[in-house]
C-alpha positions, 0 to 999 in steps of 0.5 A: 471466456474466463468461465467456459473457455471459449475463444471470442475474438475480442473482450467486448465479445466475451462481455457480450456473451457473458451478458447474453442468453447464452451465458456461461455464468450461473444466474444464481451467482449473478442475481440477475446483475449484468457482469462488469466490465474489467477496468482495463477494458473500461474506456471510451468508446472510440477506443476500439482497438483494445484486446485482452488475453486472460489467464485461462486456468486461474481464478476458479470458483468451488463447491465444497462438498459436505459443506454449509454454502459460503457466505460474504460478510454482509450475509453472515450479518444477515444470519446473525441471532438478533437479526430478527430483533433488529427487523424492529428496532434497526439500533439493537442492542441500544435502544435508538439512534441517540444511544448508539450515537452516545456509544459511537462518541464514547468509545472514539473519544474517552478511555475505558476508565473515563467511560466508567466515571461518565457513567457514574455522574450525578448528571445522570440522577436527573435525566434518563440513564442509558441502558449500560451501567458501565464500560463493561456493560457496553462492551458486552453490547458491543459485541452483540452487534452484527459482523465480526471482525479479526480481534487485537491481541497483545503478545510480549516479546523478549530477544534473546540474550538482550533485555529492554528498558521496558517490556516490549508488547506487540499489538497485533491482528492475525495478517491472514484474518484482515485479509480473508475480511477484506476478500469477503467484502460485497463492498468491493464486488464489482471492484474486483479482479482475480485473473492476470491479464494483457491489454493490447492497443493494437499491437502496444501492450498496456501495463497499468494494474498488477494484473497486468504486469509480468509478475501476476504471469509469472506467479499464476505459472512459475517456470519451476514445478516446486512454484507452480500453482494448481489449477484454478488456483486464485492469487489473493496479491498482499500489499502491506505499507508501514511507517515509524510514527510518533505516538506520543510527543511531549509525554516521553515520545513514544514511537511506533510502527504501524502496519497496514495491509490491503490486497490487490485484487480491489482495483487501485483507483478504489483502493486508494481511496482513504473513504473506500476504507480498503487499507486494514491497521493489522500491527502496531510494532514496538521500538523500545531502547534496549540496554546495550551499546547505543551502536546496536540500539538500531540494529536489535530493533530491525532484529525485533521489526522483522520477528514481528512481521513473523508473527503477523504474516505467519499464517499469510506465508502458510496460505502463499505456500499451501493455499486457502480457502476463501469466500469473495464478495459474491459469496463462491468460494476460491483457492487462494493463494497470498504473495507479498507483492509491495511493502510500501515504505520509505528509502531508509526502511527499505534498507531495513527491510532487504537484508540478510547474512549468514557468515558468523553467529549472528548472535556476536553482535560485534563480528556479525555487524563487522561482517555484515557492513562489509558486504553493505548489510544491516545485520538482520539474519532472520527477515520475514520474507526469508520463507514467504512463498514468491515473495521477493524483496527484490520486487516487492520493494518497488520505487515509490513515487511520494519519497523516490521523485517528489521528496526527490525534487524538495531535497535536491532539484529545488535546492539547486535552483534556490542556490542559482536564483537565491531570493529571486525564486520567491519574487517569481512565485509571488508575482504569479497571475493567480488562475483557477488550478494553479496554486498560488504561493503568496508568501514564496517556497525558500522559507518551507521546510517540510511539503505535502505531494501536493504542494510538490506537485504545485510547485513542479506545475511551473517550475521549468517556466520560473527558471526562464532566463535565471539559469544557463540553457544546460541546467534549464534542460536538466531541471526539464528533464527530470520534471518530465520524467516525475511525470511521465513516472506517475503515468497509471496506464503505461504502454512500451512507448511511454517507458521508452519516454520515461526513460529517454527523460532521464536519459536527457537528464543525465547528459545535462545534469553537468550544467548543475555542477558547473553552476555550483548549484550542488552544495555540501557542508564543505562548498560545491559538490563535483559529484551526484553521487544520490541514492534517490537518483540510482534508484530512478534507473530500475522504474523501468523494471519495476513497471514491466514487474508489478505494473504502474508505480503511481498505485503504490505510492505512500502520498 
């Protein structure tokens, strides 16, 4: 039991007592709920051989001593000092559902300036003001309603000895605040989970959420007394997922990079739900020009990407070293502590992330980069994760599936076939019998330039089955290969028997994969390539790894 300790001879059992009259678990803290199932344990009745093994001294709740009791964010809402002004208008500070309507569509849609000139209108001389006046009468009742939040603020920044075309400000949120929020929220009470664990089939492990993998062991009980979390200590997992993005595109094209956080103690099918609202924007990252040779612009902005994420995560690291006080969704308090498990991103921002050197002044912009290059490093020497407790980029720079397999198969594995079928290909997709689940792409694939993960995945339904006497048996087999192993990677629940099938896929593949370039399928800008020298496919040979570190890869993928 991961309350008394007790040993019971299967998870059922210990669900049973927890439930019972027995149980070990306060009924203050439970109000009278039953106790939910662990997501891994949740399956179908005739699944009766499952067993778990829960962590025995992590996830512990305390009483504080000379302190107020705890509170969730639903119930700091409850004590709030106009809640009892709310018992009779629900809307208050406004006056109904209409004007916090108009406020909800002002505040989405308009600037502050342009708030300020809707108010003034002579449209409103005839027909009933609201109660604001002006854009700052709105804010002030903005902020008088219930629940708070972690606040924006604007830092300016400067590197040193470089100057920019314009200042550079950081709009940003406090990293360890949105988590403590997000921690906090009853929404996700029974979507929770605070233990490492194994599953067992039998005698087959599972490996499925981070829970379950060898690095929420590892982290729960570090080999190394200096890594050792206390007892009762509870890990609060960081998973953070950023992307450059245009900001603007026909006013100056102004890009940046925003940053998300999300933590993985809320179970990934809910997680990755955009309607579940579990991911926070905690950052918006610069990327100015910076008046200097155009041969550093990239590197000076990696220098100030990672300085930001420093600024950010500051607090996070200090809570993954010394640990934090926290309250969860039902209100008890925990010790937590916050590791950097996954930075979702794509492959070249990977590549900015994982890097560091410390062979010459890394303020010599010229040597450094010369010397960095040598040993294939981009020439950041201050990383974020560089004093991130059990933070390792070597794990937390997983493969993801939207960039890894899918753009993958778009950039290369349907290029080879449009090259062996030419106009063909398109014939075979618009001759397809239209059937319920099964897109049907009336006008062809060859003329697309940019897909969904949707539409890669629709054109991997019957891809293998299009190639069917166009291509040699060899490159048939390849091209099967690897869909299978797109597959069998995207798998959410994996056991040691599905890796081995994953890997044995990609095993068939490379022993195959000679069809391709004796087809001439594999083109350059000069004519046939003889080689499969990808990134994207080296990459492929550590899903393995990466499975057994932080569980299934389909709950880290950008798509």
């Amino acid at each position: 039991c991961p309350n008394c300790k007790k040993q019971y001879r299967s998870a059922e059992a210990v669900i049973e007592h927890l439930n019972g009259a027995d149980s070990c678990w306060p009924e203050n803290l439970t109000n009278g709920s039953m106790l939910p199932v662990p997501q891994a344990l949740q399956r179908p009745p005739e699944q009766t051989n499952l067993s778990a093994k829960y962590h025995p001294t992590s996830g512990y709740h305390y009483l504080l001593p000379d302190q107020l009791p705890s509170q969730n964010i639903f119930q700091e809402m409850q004590d709030h000092p106009l809640q009892q002004a709310r018992k009779t208008n629900v809307w208050y500070p406004f006056d109904g559902p209409g004007e916090w309507s108009l406020t909800k569509f002002l505040v989405e849609n308009l600037s502050q300036t342009q708030i300020d000139k809707f108010l003034k209108l002579d449209w409103f001389q005839t027909r009933e003001r609201p109660q604001f006046k002006s854009k700052d009468e709105l804010f002030f009742y903005m902020q008088q309603l219930p629940g708070h939040r972690p606040k924006w603020q604007c830092t300016k920044l400067k590197l040193k000895g470089y100057e920019s075309e314009q200042p550079i400000h950081l709009i940003w949120r406090d990293g360890l605040e949105v988590t403590k929020q997000l921690f906090a929220n009853p929404i996700y009470a029974r979507h929770m989970c605070y233990d490492p664990h194994h599953i067992y089939q039998g005698q087959e492990r599972q490996i499925g959420e981070f829970w379950t993998s060898d690095d929420a062991w590892k982290i729960q009980v570090s080999s190394c007394a200096l890594d050792q979390l206390p007892e009762g200590a509870t890990i609060v997992p960081i998973i953070a997922a950023s992307d450059k993005t245009p900001v603007t595109r026909h006013t100056g094209g102004l890009e940046m990079h925003p940053l998300f956080l999300t933590i993985g103690n809320i179970q990934a099918d809910v997680r990755m739900k955009a309607t579940s609202h579990a991911w926070r924007c905690t950052a918006f990252m610069p990327i100015p020009t910076f008046i200097v040779n155009s041969d550093f612009q990239s590197l000076l902005r990696a220098r100030l990407w990672h300085k930001c994420m420093d600024l950010v995560c500051s607090n996070l690291k200090v809570a993954a070293r010394v640990g934090e006080y926290m309250v969860d969704p039902s209100a008890r308090v925990r010790y937590c502590f916050t590791p950097l498990i996954s930075h979702i991103a794509d492959l070249p921002e990977q590549l900015m992330i994982a890097c560091l050197c410390h062979h010459v002044d890394p303020w010599d912009l010229i040597v450094f980069l010369r010397e960095a290059k040598k040993l294939h490093l981009s020439g950041v020497h201050l990383p974020f994760w560089r004093n991130w407790r059990h933070s390792n980029p070597a794990s937390f720079l997983m493969p993801e599936i939207l960039h890894t397999l899918h753009k993958f198969f778009f950039d290369h594995v349907l290029k080879w076939i449009k090259q062996i079928m030419g106009h063909e290909l398109d014939v075979q997709f618009k001759s397809h019998h239209k059937r319920t689940g099964v897109r049907h792409f009336s006008g062809g694939v060859s003329h697309v330039n940019q897909m969904t993960g949707r539409e890669h995945r629709d054109i991997q339904h019957t891809i293998v089955l299009t190639l069917w006497g166009m291509a040699s048996p060899g490159f048939i087999r390849a091209v099967r290969a690897m869909i299978d192993f797109i597959y069998l990677a995207q798998n959410p629940l994996h056991t040691e028997s599905s890796i081995v099938s994953m890997t044995q896929a990609l095993r068939d593949f490379h022993c195959n994969k000679q069809a391709i370039l004796d087809a001439e399928a594999r083109q350059g800008k000069s004519g046939a390539k003889d080689d499969f020298f990808i990134p994207k496919l080296e990459l492929m040979q550590s899903f393995a790894r990466a499975i057994f570190h932080v569980g299934s890869l389909m709950q880290w993928t950008a798509d």
